[in-house]
C-alpha positions as CSV (number, residue, x, y, z in Angstrom):
1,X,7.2,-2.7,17.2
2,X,10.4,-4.4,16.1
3,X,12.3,-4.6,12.8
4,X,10.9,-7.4,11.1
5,X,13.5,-10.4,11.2
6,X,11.8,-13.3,9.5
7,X,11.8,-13.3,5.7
8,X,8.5,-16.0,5.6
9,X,5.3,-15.1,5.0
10,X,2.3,-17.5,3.9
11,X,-1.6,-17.3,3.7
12,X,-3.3,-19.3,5.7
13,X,-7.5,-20.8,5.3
14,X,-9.4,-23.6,4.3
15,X,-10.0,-23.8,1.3
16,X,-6.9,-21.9,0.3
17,X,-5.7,-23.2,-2.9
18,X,-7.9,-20.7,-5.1
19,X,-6.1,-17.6,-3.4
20,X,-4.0,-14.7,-5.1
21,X,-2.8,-13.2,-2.2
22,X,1.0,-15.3,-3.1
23,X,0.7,-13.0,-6.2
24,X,-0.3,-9.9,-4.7
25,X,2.4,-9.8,-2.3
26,X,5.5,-11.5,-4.3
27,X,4.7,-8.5,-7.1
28,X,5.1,-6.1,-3.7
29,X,8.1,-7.5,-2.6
30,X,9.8,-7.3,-6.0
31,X,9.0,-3.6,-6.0
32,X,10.5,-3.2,-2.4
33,X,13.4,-5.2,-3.7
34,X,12.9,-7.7,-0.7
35,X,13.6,-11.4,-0.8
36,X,10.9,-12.4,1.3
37,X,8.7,-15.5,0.4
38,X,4.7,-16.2,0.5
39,X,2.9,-19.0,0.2
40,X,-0.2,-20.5,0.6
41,X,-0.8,-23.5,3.6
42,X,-3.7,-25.1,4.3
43,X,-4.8,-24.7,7.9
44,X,-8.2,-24.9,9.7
45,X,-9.7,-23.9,13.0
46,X,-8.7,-26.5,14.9
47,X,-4.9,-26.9,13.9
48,X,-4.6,-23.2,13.9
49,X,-3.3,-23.0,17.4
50,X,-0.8,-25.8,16.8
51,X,0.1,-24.6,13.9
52,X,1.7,-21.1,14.8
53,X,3.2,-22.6,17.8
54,X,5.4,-24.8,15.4
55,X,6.6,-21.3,13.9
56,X,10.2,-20.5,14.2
57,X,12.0,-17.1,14.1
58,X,11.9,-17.3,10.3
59,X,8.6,-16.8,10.4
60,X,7.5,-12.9,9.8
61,X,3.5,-13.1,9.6
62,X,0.6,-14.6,8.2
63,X,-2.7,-13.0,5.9
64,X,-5.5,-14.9,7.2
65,X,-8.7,-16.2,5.6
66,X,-12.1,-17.9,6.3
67,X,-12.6,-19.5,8.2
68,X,-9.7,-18.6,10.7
69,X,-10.6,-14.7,11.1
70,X,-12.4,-15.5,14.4
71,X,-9.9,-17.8,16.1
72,X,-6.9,-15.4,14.9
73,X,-8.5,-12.8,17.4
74,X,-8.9,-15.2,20.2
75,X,-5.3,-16.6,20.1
76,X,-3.2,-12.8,20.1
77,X,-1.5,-11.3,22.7
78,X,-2.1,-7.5,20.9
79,X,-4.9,-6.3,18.7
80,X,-4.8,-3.2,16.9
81,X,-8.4,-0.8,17.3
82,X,-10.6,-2.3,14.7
83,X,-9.6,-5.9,14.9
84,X,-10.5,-5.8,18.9
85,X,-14.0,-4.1,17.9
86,X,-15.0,-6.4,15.2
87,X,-13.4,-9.5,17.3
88,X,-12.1,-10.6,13.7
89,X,-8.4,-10.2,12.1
90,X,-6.8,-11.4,8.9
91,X,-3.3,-10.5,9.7
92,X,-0.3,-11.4,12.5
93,X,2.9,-10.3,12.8
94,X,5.4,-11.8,15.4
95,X,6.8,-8.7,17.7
96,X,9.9,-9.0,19.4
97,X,12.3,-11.7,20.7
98,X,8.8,-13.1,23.1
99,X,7.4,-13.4,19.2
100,X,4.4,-11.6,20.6
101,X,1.1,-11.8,18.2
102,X,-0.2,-9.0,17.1
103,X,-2.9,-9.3,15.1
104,X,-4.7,-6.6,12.8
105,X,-8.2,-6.1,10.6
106,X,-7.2,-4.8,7.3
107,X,-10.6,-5.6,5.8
108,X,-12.0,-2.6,6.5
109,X,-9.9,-0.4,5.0
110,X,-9.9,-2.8,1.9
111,X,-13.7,-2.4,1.8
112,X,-13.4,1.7,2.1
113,X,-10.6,2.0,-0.4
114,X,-11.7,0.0,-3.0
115,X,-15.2,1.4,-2.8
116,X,-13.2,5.1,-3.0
117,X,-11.5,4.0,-5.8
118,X,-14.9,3.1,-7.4
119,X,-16.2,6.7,-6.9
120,X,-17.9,6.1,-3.6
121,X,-17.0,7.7,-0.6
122,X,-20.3,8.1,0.8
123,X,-23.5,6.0,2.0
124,X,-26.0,6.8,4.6
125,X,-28.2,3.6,4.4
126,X,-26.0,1.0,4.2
127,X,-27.8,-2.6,3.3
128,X,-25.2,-5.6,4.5
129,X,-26.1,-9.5,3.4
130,X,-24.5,-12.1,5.3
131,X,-23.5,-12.3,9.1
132,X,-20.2,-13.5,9.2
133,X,-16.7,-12.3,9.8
134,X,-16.7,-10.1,7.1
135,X,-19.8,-8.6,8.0
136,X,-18.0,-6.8,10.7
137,X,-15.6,-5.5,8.9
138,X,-18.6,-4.2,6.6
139,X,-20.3,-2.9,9.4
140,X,-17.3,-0.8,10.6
141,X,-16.4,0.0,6.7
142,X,-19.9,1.2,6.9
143,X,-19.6,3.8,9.5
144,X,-16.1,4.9,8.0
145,X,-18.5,6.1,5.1
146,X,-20.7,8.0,7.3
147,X,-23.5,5.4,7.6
148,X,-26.7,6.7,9.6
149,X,-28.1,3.0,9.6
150,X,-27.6,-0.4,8.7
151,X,-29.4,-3.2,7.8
152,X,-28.2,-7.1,8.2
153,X,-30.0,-9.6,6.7
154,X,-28.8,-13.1,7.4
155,X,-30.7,-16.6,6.9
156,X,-31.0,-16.6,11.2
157,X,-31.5,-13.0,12.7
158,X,-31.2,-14.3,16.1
159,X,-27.3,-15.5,15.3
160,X,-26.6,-12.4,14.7
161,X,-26.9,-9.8,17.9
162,X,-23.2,-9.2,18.2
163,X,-23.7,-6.9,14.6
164,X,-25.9,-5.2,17.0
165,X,-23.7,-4.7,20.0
166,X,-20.8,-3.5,16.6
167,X,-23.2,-1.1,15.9
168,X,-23.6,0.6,18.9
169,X,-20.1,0.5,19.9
170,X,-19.8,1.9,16.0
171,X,-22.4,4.5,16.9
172,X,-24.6,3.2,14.0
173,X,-28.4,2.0,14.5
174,X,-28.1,-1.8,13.3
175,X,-31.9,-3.8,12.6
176,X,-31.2,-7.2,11.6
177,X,-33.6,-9.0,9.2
178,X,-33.7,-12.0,7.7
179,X,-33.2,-12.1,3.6
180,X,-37.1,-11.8,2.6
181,X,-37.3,-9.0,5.0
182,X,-34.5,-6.5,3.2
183,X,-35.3,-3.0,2.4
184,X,-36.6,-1.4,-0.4
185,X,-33.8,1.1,-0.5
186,X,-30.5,1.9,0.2
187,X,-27.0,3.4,-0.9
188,X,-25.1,0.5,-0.6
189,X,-25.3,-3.2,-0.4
190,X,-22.5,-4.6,0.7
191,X,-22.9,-8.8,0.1
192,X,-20.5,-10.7,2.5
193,X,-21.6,-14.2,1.4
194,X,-19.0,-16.5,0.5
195,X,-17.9,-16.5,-3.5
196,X,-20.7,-18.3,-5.3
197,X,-22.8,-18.7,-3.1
198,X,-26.8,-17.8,-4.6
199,X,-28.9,-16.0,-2.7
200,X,-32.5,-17.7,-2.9
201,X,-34.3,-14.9,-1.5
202,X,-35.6,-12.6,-4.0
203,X,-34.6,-8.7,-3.1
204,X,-36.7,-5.6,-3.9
205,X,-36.3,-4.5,-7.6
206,X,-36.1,-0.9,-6.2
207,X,-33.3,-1.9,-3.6
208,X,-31.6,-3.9,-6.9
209,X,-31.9,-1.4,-9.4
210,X,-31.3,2.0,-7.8
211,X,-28.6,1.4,-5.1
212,X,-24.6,0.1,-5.8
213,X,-23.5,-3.7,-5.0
214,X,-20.3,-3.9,-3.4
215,X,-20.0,-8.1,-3.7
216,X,-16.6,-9.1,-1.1
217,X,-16.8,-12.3,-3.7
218,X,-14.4,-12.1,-6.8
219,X,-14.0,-15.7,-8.1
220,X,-16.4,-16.5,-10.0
221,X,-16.9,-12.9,-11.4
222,X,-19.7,-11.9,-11.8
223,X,-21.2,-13.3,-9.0
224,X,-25.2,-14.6,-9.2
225,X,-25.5,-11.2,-7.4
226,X,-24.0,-9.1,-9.6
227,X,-25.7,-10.6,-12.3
228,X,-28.7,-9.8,-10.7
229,X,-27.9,-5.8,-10.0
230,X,-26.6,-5.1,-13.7
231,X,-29.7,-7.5,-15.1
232,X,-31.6,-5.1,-13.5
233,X,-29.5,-1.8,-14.0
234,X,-28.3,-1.7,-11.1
235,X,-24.4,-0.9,-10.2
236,X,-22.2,-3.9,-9.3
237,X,-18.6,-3.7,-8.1
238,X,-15.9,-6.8,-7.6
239,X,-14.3,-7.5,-4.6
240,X,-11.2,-7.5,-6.0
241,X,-10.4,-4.5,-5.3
242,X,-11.0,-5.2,-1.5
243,X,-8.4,-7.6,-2.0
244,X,-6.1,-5.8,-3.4
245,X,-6.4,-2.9,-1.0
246,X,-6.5,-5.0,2.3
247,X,-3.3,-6.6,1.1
248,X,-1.1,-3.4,1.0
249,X,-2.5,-2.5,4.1
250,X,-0.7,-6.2,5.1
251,X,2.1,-5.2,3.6
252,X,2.3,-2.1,5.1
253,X,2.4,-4.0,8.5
254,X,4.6,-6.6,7.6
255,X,7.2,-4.1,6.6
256,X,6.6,-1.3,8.6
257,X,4.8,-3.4,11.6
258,X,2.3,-0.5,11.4
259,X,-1.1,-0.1,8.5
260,X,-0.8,3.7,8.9
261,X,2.8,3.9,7.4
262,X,2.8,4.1,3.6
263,X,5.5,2.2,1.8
264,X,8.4,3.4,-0.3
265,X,7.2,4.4,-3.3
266,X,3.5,3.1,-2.8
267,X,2.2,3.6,-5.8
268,X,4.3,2.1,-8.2
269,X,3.8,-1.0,-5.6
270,X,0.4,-1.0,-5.6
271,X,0.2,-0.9,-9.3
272,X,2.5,-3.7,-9.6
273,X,0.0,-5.5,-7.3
274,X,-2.6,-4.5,-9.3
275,X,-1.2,-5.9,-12.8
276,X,-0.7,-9.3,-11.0
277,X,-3.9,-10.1,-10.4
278,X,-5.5,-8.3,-13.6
């Protein structure tokens, strides 16, 4: 891949005005003493397309949100390993003088880092709630951690037979459910419903109190969910950290144009990402 040439960067989604990914990265770019910019722009589904046709050479990459995960697959020329299997990315850089798009997944290493950070680098039965974009990502985050099986429980079980197709090209077992349906145990939930969102179904107490809530939401913290887990004593972790971790992983690419490269001096950037968002 190319040097990088452009010096703009933005988030895009819809809603996006609530996002601290501009403070996540302007706190890396500090650190790396570049003067890049990153913003926030609102942009749906439907203008997506227009929209980065109107980019210009100034124009380095984008961190994508919901809902655009989906569409962001469908309009790149180049897709790295896990966005092509979860047909879901949150992250394009412009390659070359063509300003090819090439378009990445960092959620799932977000998912298995901040879990690691969190003390858990294992789970064989791996509950996932919510069917979404994100759920792939789970799904994939899921087998990274050495799932043997994985349940998704979503509001319409028939919606969601792609997880199952992930799943087998993951080489997990996937059963879909729907919410009342959920098991009584597991390692790990992993909730992929958007933030605030309440879950009316009512969950095992064994599954609540016994096995560790990784919630993707953040804002507001804690989540009805999370609630729910430490009410019971159960184990509830933020999605922060996801964020956090995803986006060094974007940082990673937008510098390096590769998520497998560490940064200079990673770990004084990362805490500087850190402290912006504490």
């Amino acid at each position: 891949m190319s040097e990088p040439s452009g010096r703009r960067l933005a988030v895009l989604g819809s809603p996006i005005a609530h996002s601290k990914s501009p403070a996540l990265h302007a706190a890396a770019y500090r650190v790396l003493g570049l003067d890049w910019s990153y913003e926030r722009i609102e942009v749906d589904e439907r203008g997506l397309a227009d929209f980065l046709d109107s980019r210009d050479d100034s124009w380095r990459g984008f961190s994508l949100t919901m809902p655009l995960k989906v569409r962001l697959r469908e309009l790149a020329d180049e897709s790295d390993r896990l966005a092509t299997l979860s047909e879901a990315a949150n992250t394009l850089v412009f390659d070359g003088a063509e300003r090819r798009r090439v378009v990445f997944n960092t959620d799932v290493e977000g998912i298995v880092r901040a879990l690691a950070e969190s003390g858990v680098d294992r789970a064989e039965r791996v509950v996932v709630l919510g069917g979404g974009a994100t759920a792939s990502s789970a799904l994939l985050a899921s087998a990274a951690l050495g799932a043997v099986s994985v349940q998704i429980a979503v509001r319409t079980p028939a919606k969601a037979t792609g997880l199952v197709k992930l799943g087998y090209d993951a080489g997990i077992p996937v059963d879909v459910v729907p919410f009342d349906a959920v098991a009584d145990e597991a390692d790990l939930v992993i909730a992929t419903l958007p933030g605030g969102a309440r879950l009316d179904a009512d969950l095992p107490l064994s599954l609540v109190s016994r096995s560790t809530l990784f919630d993707v939401a953040y804002d507001p913290w804690p989540s009805s969910l999370a609630e729910r887990w430490t009410d019971a004593g159960g184990r509830a972790i933020s999605g922060l950290g996801m964020l956090l971790h995803q986006a060094l992983v974007q940082v990673r690419i937008f510098v390096a144009g590769d998520p497998a490269v560490p940064l200079a001096d990673e770990e004084r950037v990362l805490q500087a990402m850190r402290d912006a968002i504490s």
